[in-house]
C-alpha positions in Angstrom: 3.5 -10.2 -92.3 0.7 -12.4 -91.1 -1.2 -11.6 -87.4 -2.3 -15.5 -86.6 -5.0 -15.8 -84.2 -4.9 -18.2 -81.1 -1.6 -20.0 -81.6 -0.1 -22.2 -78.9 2.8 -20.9 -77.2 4.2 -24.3 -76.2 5.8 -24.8 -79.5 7.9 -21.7 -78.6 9.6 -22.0 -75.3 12.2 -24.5 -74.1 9.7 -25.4 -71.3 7.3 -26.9 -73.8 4.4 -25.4 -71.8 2.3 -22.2 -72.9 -1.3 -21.3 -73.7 -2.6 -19.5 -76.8 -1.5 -16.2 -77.5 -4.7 -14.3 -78.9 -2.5 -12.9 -81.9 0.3 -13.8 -83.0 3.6 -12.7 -85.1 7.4 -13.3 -86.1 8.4 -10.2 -87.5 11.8 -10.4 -90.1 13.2 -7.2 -89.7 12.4 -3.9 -87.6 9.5 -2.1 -90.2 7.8 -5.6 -89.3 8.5 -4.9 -85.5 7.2 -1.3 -86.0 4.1 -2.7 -88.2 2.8 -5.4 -85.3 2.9 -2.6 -82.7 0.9 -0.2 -84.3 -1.1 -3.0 -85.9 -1.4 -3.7 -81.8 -2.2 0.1 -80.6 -4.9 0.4 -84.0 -6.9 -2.1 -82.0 -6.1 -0.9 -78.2 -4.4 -4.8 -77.7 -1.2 -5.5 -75.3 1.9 -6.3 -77.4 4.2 -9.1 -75.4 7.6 -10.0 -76.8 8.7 -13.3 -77.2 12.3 -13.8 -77.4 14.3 -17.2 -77.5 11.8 -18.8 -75.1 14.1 -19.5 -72.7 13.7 -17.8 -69.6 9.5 -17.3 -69.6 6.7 -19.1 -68.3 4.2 -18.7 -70.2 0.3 -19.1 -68.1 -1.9 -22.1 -69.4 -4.8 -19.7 -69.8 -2.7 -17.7 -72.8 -1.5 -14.2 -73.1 -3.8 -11.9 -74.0 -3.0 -9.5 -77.0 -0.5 -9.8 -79.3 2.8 -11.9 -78.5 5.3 -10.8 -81.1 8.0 -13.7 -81.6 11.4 -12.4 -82.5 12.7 -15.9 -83.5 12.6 -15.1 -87.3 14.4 -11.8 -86.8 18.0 -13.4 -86.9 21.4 -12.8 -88.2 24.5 -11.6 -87.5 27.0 -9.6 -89.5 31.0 -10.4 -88.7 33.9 -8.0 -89.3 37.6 -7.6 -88.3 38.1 -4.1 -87.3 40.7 -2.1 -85.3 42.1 -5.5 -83.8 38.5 -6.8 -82.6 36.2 -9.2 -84.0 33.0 -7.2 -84.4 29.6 -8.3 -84.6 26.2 -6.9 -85.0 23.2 -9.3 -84.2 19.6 -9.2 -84.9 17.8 -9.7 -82.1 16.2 -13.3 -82.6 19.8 -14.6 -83.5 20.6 -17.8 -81.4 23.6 -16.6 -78.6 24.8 -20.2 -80.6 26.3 -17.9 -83.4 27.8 -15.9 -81.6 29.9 -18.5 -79.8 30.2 -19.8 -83.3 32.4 -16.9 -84.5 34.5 -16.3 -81.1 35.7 -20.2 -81.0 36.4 -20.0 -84.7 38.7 -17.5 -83.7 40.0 -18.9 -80.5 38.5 -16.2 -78.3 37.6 -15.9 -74.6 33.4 -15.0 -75.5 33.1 -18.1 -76.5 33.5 -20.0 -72.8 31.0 -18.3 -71.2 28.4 -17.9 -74.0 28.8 -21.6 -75.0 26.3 -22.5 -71.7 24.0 -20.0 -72.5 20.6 -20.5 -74.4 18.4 -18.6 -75.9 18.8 -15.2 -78.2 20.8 -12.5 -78.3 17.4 -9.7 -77.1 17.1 -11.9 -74.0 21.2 -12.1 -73.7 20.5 -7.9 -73.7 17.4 -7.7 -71.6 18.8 -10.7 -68.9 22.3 -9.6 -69.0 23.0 -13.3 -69.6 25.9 -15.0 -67.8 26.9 -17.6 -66.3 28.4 -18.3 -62.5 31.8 -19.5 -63.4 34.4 -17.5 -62.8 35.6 -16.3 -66.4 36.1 -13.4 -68.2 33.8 -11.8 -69.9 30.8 -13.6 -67.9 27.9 -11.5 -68.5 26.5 -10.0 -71.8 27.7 -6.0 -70.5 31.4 -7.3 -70.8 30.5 -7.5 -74.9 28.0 -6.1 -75.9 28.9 -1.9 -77.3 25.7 -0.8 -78.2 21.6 -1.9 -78.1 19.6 -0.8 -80.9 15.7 -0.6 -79.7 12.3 0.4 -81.3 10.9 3.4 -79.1 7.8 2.8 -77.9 6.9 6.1 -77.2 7.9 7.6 -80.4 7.9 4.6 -82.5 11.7 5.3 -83.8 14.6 3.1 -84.0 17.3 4.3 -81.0 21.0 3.2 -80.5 22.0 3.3 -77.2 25.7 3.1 -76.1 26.6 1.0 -73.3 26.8 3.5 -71.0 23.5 4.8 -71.4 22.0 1.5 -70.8 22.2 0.2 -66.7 23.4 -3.0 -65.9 22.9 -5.3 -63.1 22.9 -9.0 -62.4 20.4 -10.5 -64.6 18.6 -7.4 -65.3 19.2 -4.3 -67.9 17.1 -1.1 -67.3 17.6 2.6 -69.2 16.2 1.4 -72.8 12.1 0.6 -71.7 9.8 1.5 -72.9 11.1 -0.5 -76.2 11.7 -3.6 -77.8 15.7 -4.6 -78.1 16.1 -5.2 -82.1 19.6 -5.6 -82.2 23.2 -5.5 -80.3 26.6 -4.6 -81.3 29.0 -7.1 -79.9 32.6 -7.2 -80.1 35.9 -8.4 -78.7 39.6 -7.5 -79.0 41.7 -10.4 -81.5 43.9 -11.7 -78.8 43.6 -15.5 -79.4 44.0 -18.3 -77.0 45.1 -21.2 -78.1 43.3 -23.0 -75.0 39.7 -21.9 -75.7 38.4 -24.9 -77.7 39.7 -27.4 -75.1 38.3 -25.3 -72.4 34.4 -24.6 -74.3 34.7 -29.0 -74.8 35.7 -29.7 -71.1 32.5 -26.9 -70.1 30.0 -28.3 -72.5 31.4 -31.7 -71.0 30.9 -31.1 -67.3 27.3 -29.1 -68.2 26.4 -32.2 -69.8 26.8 -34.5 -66.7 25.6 -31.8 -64.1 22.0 -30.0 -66.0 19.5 -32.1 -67.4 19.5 -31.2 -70.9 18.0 -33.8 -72.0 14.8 -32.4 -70.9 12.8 -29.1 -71.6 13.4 -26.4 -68.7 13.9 -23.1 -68.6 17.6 -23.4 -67.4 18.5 -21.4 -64.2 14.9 -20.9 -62.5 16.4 -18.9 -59.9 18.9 -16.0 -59.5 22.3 -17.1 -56.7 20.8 -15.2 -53.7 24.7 -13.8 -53.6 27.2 -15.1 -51.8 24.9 -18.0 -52.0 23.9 -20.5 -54.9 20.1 -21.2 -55.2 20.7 -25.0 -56.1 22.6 -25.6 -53.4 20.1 -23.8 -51.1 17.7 -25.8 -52.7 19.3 -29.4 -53.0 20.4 -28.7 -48.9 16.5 -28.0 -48.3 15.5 -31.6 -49.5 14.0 -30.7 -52.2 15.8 -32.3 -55.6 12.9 -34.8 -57.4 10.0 -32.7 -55.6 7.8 -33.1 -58.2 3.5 -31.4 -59.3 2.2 -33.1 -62.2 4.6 -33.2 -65.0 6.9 -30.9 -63.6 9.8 -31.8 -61.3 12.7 -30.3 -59.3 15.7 -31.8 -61.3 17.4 -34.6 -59.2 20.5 -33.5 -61.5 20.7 -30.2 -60.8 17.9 -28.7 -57.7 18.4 -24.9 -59.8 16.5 -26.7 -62.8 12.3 -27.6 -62.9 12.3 -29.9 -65.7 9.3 -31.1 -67.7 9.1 -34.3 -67.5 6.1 -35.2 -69.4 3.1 -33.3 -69.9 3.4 -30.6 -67.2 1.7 -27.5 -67.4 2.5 -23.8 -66.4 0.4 -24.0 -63.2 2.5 -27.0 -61.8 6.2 -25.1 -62.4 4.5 -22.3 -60.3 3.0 -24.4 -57.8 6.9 -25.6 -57.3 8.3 -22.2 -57.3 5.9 -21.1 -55.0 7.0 -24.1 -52.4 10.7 -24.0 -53.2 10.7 -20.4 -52.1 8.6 -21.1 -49.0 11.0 -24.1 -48.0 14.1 -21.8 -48.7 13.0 -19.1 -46.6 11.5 -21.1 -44.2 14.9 -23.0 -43.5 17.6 -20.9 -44.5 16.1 -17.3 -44.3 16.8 -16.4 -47.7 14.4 -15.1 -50.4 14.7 -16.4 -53.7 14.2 -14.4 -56.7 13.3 -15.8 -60.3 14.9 -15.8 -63.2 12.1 -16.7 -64.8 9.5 -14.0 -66.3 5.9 -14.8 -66.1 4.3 -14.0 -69.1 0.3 -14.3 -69.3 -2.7 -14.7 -67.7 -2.2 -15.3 -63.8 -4.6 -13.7 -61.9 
């Protein structure tokens, strides 16, 4: 496996913006995982993980250390078993194939995970959902088991559901380690409805999120019982816009890039969006997004 030096992390997150990692690496399988962290700890250097690219923000000034890119690390296995489709994913496997194999069959997965981006390590570590009210909604209703690398002892750990905790957006109970893999799985009750219903949802996220430009998806978690973009599109603030980076005037929950933006202009909007917000409504926002980098 080849350590690169100085890449650009732009070329690996849906925002299109990121600095240079000082090393580099997209590990195939877990003995590669294991190999770039004690390649890391040989020369005392930070290891970073770089999933689907989704939901980080990477700083213009780089990451220092080693950012190890899981993209390469992909596939999925597919069984029948006991009346359940049943799945085991690598981690850098595109939540796409999932959704793949639960419309094919006509199951209910496959609406929820059809709006979601990104991998299946970041569906783990994010408990990935989505707002709608369907069930499952969130990556605990599915997901049986999380395989990680131990970063304390440098083995490889399954972890049952219950021993990992879950929470809105946020998993806790397998750190320190790096998610390598997930078992998924559903019970084979098909319904006949599903394919019309994952059309009509990728119709109506087609007309209301700009994904026709590079974002990062949901910037902000729903300050429950209320929704961030409408907090934000009520505070005036769709089409406020730093550089290349802009609120989108599609959807306010959105920053798109818009041409040539960099890191420093998304935060420069998150910082006033969360200002406005509180300022107006009284409500702290909380992103989604992890900021990976140099920031200080």
């Amino acid at each position: 496996m080849d350590i690169l030096e100085n890449v650009a992390l732009k070329d690996y997150t849906f925002w299109k913006i990121g600095g240079p990692a000082d090393y580099f690496c997209l590990p195939t399988n877990s003995g590669e995982v294991r190999e770039a962290v004690e390649w890391a700890r040989s020369r005392g250097v930070a290891v970073t993980v770089l999933g689907g690219g989704t939901n980080v923000l990477v700083s213009d000034r780089g990451v220092e250390g080693l950012v190890l890119c899981m993209r390469k690390f992909s596939g999925v296995k597919t069984e029948e078993r006991d009346g359940r489709l049943v799945l085991e994913a690598t981690a850098g496997s595109p939540k796409s194939e999932l959704t793949k194999q639960f419309l094919k069959r006509k199951l209910a997965p496959a609406l929820f995970l059809c709006g979601l981006p990104g991998d299946v390590g970041g569906g783990v570590v994010m408990n990935a959902g989505v707002a709608e009210a369907v069930q499952p909604r969130e990556f605990v209703e599915i997901t049986d088991w999380v395989e990680i690398l131990d970063l304390q002892t440098l083995q490889v750990r399954r972890l049952q559901k219950s021993e990992v905790t879950w929470t809105y957006r946020h998993t806790s109970g397998w750190q320190p380690g790096i998610v390598l893999a997930a078992g998924i799985s559903w019970p084979l009750q098909a319904d006949e409805e599903i394919p019309r219903k994952v059309k009509d949802a990728t119709k109506v996220r087609l007309s209301k999120q700009p994904l026709e430009l590079p974002s990062c998806g949901s910037t902000f978690k729903n300050p429950k019982p209320h929704s961030a973009g409408a907090l934000i599109d009520q505070a005036g603030l769709k089409g406020y816009q730093v550089g290349g980076a802009q609120v989108s005037p599609k959807h306010a929950n959105f920053i798109v890039n818009v041409g040539g933006a960099k890191a420093d202009d998304v935060k420069a909007i998150i910082d006033h969006v969360k200002a406005v917000v509180r300022d107006k409504f009284r409500v702290e926002l909380e992103t989604e997004v992890k900021f990976l980098g140099r920031w200080a």
